[in-house]
N, C-alpha and C positions, 0 to 999 in steps of 0.2 A: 924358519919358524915364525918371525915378524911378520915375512911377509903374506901368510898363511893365516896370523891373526889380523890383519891387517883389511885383508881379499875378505874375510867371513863379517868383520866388521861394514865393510861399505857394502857386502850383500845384504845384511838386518837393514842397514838401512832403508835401501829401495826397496825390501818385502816389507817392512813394516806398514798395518795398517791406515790409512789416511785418515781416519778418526784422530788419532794421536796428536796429527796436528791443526785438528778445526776450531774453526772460531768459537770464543767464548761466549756465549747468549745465556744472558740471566732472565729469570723468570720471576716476576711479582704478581703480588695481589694485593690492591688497595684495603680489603681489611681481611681481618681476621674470622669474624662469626660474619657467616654468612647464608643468610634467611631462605628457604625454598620460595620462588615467583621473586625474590629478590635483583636488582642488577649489581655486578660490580665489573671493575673493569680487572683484566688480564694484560698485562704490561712486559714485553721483550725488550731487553738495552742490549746491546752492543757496544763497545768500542773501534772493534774491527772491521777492514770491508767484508762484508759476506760476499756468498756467490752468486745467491739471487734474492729475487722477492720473497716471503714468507707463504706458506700453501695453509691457508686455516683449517681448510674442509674438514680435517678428522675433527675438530671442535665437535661438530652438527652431529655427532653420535649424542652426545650426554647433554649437550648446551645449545641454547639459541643465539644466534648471534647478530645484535642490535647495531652495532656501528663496530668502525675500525677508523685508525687516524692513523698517522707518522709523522713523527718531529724529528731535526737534528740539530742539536748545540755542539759548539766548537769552541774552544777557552785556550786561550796560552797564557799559561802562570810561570816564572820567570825562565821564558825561553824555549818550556815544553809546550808541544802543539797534542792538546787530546780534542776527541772527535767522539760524541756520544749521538748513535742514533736509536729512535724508539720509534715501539708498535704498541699502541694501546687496541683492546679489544673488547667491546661491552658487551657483556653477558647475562643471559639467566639460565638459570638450573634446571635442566628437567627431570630430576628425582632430587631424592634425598638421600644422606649418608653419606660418605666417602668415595670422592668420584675422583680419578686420576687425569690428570689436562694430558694429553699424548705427545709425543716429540713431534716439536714443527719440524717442516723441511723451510730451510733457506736454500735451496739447490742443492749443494752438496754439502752444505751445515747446517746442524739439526740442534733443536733445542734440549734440552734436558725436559725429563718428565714432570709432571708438580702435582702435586695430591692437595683437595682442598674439603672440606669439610660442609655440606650441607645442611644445614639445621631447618627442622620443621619449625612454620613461621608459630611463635607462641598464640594459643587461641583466648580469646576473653572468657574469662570464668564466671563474670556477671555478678561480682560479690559485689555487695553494697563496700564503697568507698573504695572500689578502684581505680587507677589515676588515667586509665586509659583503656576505650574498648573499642570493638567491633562489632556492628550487628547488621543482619541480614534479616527482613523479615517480610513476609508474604502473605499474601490477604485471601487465599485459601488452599488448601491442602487438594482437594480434587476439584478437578475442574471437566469442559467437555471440548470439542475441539474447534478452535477459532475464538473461543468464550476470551473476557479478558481476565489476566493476573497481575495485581500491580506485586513491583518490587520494589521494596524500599533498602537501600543501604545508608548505613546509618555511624559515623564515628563522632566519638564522647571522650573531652578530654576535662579534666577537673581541673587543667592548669592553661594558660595562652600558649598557643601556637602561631609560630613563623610561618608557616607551609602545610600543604596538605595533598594527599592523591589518594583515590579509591582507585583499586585495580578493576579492569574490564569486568562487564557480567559476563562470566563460562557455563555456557548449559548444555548438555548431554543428556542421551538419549530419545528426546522427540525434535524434530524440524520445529523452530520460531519463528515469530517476527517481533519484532523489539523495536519500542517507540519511547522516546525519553519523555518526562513530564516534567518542562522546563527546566530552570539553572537549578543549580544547587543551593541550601534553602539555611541558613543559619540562624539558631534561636539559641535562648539560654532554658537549663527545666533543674530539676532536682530529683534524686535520688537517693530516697532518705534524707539522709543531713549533707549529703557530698553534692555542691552545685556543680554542674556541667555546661562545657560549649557545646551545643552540639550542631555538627553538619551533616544531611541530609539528600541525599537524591533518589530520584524516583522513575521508574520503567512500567511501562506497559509493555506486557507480554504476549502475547496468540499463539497457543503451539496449533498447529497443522494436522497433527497425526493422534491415533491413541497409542499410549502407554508411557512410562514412568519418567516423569523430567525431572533429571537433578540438577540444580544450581548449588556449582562449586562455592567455597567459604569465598566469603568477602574480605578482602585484604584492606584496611584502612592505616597508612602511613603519613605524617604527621613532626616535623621538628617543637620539640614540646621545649617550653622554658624552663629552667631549674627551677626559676624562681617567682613567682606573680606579678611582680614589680614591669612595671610599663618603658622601661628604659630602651633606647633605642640602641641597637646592637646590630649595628654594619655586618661585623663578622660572625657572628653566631653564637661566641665564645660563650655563649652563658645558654646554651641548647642544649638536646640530644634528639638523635633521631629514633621513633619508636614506631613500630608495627605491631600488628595486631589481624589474627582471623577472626572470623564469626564462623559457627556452626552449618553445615553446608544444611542445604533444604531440600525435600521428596515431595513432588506434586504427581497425582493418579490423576491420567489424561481421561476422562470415560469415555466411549461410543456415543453416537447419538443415540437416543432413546429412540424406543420402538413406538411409543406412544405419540411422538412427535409427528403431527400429519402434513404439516403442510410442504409444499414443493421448493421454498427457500430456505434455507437453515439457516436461525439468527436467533443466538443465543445474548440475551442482555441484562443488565438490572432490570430498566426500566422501556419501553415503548410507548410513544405517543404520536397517536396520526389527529392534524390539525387542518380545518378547511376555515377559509376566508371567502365568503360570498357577500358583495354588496345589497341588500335586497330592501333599504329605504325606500326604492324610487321604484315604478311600475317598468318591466321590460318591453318593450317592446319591437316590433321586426324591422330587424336590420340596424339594429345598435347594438355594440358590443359589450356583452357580461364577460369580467375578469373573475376567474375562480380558481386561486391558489390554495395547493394540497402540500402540505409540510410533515415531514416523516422524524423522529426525534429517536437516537434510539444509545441508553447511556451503557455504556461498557461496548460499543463498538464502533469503529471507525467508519466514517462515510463511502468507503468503498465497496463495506460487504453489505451495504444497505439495499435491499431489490430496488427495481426503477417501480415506477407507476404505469400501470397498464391504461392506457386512455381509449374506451371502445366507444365506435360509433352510436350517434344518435341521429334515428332520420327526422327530420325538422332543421337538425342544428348543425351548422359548422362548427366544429371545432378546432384550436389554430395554438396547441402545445410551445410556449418554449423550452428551452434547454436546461435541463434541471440545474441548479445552484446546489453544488455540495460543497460542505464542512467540517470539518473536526474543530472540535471545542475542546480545549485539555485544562486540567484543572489538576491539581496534587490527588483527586480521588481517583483520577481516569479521565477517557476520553468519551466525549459523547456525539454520536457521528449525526450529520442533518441533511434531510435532501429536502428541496424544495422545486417546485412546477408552475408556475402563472399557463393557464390555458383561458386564451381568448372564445368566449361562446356567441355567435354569431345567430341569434335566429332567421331563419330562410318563410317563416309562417306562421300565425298564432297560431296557440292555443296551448294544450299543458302539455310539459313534459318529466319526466321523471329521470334525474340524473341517478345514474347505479349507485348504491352502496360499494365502497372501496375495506376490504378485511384482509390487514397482513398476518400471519400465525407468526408466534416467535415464542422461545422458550425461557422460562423466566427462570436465569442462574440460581436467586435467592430463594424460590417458592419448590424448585425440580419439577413445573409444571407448566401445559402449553397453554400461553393467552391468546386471546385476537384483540388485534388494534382493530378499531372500523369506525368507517363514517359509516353515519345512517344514509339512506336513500333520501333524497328530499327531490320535490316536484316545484316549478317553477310555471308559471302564469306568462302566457305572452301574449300581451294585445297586439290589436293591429295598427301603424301609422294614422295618429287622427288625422279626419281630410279639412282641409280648407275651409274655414264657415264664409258664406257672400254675404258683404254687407250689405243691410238694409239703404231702401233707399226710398225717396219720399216719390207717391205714386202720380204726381202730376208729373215730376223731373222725369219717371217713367216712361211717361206719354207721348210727352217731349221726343222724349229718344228712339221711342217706336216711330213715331212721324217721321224722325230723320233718318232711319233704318230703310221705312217705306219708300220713299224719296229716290235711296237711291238704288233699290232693289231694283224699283222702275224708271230708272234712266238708266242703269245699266243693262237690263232686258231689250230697250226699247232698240237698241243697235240691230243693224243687219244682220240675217242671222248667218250669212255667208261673206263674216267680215273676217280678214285674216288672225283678230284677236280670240274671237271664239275660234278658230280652228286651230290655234297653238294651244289653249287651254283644253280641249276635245284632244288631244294627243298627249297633253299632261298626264290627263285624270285614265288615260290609257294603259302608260308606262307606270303610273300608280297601282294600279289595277292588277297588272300581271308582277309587278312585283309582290304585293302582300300574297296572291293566289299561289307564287311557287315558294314562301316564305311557311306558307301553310305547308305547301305538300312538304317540303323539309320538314319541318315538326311532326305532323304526322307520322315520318320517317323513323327520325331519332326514336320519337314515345313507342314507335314498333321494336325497334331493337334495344332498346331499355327493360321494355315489358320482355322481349325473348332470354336475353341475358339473365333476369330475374327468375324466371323458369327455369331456364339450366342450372342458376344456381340452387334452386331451391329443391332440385333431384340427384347433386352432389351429396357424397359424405359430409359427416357431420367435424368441428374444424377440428377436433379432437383424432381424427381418423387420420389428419394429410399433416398433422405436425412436424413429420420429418421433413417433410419438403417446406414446412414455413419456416423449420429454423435453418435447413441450409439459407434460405433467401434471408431470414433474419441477420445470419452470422457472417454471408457475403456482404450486407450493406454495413455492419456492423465494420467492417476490415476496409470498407471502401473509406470511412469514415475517417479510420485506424482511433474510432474511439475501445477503450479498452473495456471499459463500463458495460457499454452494450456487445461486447464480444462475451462476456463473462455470463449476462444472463441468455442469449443463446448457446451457447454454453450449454447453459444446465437443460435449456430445454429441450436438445439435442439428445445430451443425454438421458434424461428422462424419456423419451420417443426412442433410443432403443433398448435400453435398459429397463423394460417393460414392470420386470417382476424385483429390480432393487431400486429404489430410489434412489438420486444421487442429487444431494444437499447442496452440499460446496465444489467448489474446483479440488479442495486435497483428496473430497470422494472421489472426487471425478479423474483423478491422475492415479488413481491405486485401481482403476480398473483395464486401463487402456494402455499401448505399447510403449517402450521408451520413449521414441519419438515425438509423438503426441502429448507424451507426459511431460517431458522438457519444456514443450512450449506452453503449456498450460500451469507449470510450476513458473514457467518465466512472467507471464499474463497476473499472476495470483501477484509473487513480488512486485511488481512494478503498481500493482493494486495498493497493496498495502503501504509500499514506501511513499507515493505519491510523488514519482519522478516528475521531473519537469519536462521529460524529453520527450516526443509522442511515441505513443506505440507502435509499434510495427508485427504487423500480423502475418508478415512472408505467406510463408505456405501454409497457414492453420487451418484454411477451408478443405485445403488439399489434404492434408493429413485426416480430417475428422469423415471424408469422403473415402478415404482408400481402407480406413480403420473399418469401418461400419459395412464395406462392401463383403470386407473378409470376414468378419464377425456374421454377418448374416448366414454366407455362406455355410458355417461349422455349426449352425443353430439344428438342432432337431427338424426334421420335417414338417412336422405339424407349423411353428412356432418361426419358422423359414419363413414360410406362404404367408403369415401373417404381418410379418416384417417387407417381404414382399410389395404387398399390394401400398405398403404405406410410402417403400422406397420409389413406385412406380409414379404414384399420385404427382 
């Protein structure tokens, strides 16, 4: 009978499950209330050797996870050797309410479960004499797309703070671009009877698309003093830490207006087109007039600014440099500036009439389209004054005519079959048939000038072969790999085949066209807006807007084909 109990005994044993005897792993958390968007850290001790490393992964269901470390301390207190190792894990929540940490694996030892408690972060109730808030505020409710929105986040403490953090801006449901407006800004103000610190920072916004963008609450965190006293406090002991949300915010993205006519879309406060002409002094041919055109445009970035169109003037050369852009930022927003110096050369008097230059753009404040414009102005050009002869006294005249005589006739009076007249007789030769085929050259060229000018003058009109100038615009534009001028052929590209919708911006312009093409035009737009330092790079853009527009033509109506047609053949 022993040995029957004995046999049943050492069999529990070896069936018994190996849980029974795994490592002991305790689980901590640094505090107790614990704030949604908050971090805290998640802490594993051991004493024992585990089996392996820890597996976190199941974390990433309910929690983000920001870092991981491991330490080991080892202590002998009289004579015992303990050995503590740890896993810290920093965390934030991604919901609220009661959310369970899941058993780690150490290999074949597994943690205990831990349930922790998420609390929604407290939001500021904005009563007069509260000791600490959060605000979130926006400088308008609807907007149009590309238009600017500033955003200001805003925390207010009635008492001194050691520290301080805003959490990131989160927005949802429209595509942005997001531009800070320099450091963070600190003043004192009041509020009622209750004085406050307040800290400040500020964003410029551009959504891309239409419809509805929310900006999540603004989290403003803060170690606040207990007490007002200025004492210096190495270790904090006389703090606490507080947070605080602000009210989340709804902005209505609009469409572009239908009233809006012109072919760049540029919506701003304010527009101003500025020219600098010297015109003190009389022009004249073959001296250079500098005429800088400055474009000023407040609530938008220097990138979505159009270029300037510089057209020919016959009389005049003109010798373009490279536009100067800017962004000006300011606590109210940004205000973008392009500027152009073009060297004017005249080739001949007389007047000429430099074009009037008119950008359209829509005016955020008024919901109505203006025109910037220079006027036209006409310019005067004389010709080179010629050399006046001075006078001269008419004996000294005399004089010089006798000695002119003199030796008109001793140089005549020679042989006429001397070898010096017959080298100058072969000069005036080789003189002779050179100006004679110098003409028929000229001749030549003014024929095929004049015929060229015919041909062109029995070509379509330039409004008819615009597809073919903006592939040639957007090839030189890549050759460049300037991004600038990829952008406005671009649109004119599109515009020439998108006959019957206009297309404003690049965001219009990527909601019409294939993935492909949309990517690399969504990438072109970014790299616009952020103002990379790295150049562009246009790969295959020509190629794609070539294969897009072949296939698009193709599936056009018949009618509306043929007319696409003749523009793609030009």
């Amino acid at each position: 009978m022993n040995n029957k109990i004995s046999y049943l005994i050492l069999l529990f044993v070896l069936t018994f499950p190996a849980g029974l005897y795994a490592a002991d792993i305790q689980v901590k958390v640094d505090r107790t209330q614990i704030e949604f968007n908050q971090t805290f850290t998640l802490t594993f001790e051991s004493s024992e050797d585990l089996d392996n490393d820890p597996d976190f992964s199941p974390l990433k269901k309910d929690f983000q996870i920001l870092n991981t470390s491991t330490s080991s301390n080892i202590s002998i207190i009289n004579g015992k050797y303990t050995k503590l190792k740890r896993w810290k894990v920093s965390l934030i929540a991604l919901r609220k309410g009661r959310v369970t940490i899941p058993s780690i694996s150490f290999g074949s030892d597994r943690s205990p479960e831990y349930q922790v408690n998420i609390k929604a972060v407290q939001q500021s109730t904005g009563k007069q004499g509260e000791e600490f808030m959060s605000e979130l505020e926006i400088s308008t409710d609807t907007a149009y797309p590309q238009s600017q929105i500033i955003v200001t986040q805003r925390l207010l403490s009635s008492r001194n703070i050691n520290g301080y953090e805003f959490s990131a801006l989160k927005v949802n449901g429209v595509e942005i671009v997001k531009e800070p407006l320099g450091d963070v800004k600190q003043f004192q103000t009041r509020r009622g009877k209750t004085p406050y610190l307040v800290l400040e920072q500020n964003f410029a916004i551009y959504p891309q698309t239409t419809g509805v963008l929310n900006i999540e609450p603004s989290i403003a965190t803060a170690r606040v003093s207990l007490s007002n006293r200025s004492n210096y406090d190495p270790f904090r002991s006389n703090t606490k830490t507080l947070r605080r949300a602000s009210a989340k915010k709804s902005i209505t993205v609009k469409s572009v207006p239908v009233e809006f006519k012109g072919k760049h879309w540029l919506p701003a406060k304010e527009v101003q087109l500025v020219e600098e002409l010297d015109d003190s002094k009389p022009f004249k041919v073959g001296e250079p007039i500098t005429r800088t055109l400055s474009l000023f445009a407040d609530g938008q970035t220097a990138a979505q600014l159009p270029e300037f169109i510089i057209s020919d003037i016959k009389g005049l050369k003109l010798y373009p440099d490279q536009p100067l852009i800017k962004d000006i930022k300011t606590d109210s927003g940004i205000t973008g500036s392009q500027q152009i110096k073009i060297a004017i050369i005249p080739s001949s008097g007389g007047s000429y009439t430099l074009p009037a230059i008119a950008i359209p753009w829509w005016n955020t404040t008024t919901h109505k389209q203006e025109i910037a414009t220079i006027a036209a102005r006409t310019i005067q050009v004389g010709t080179a004054a010629a050399k006046s002869t001075p006078k001269t006294d008419p004996q000294l005249q005399d004089n010089r005519q006798a000695i002119v005589d003199s030796n008109m006739t001793t140089e005549f009076s020679a042989p006429v079959n001397s070898p010096n007249s017959e080298e100058q007789s072969g000069l005036w030769k080789m003189i002779s048939f050179l100006l004679v085929t110098g003409w028929i050259i000229s001749l030549f060229i003014f024929w095929k000038i004049s015929a060229k000018k015919s041909t062109e003058k029995s070509q379509p009109d330039t409004t008819a072969i615009s597809l073919k100038q903006s592939y040639k615009q957007l090839g030189a534009a890549c050759e460049r790999c300037d991004a600038q001028a990829c952008k406005t052929a671009l649109l004119y590209w599109a515009n020439a085949i998108f006959i019957d919708q206009p297309v404003y911006s690049l965001g219009d312009l990527a909601a019409h066209v294939n993935d492909k093409l949309k990517n690399k035009i969504i990438d072109l737009n970014s790299h616009l807006y952020n103002r990379q330092n790295t150049q562009w790079q246009c790969d295959d853009l020509l190629a794609l807007c070539e294969d897009y527009a072949a296939n698009y033509i193709s599936n056009l109506p018949q009618a509306d084909n043929n007319k696409l047609e003749d523009l793609w053949k030009l």
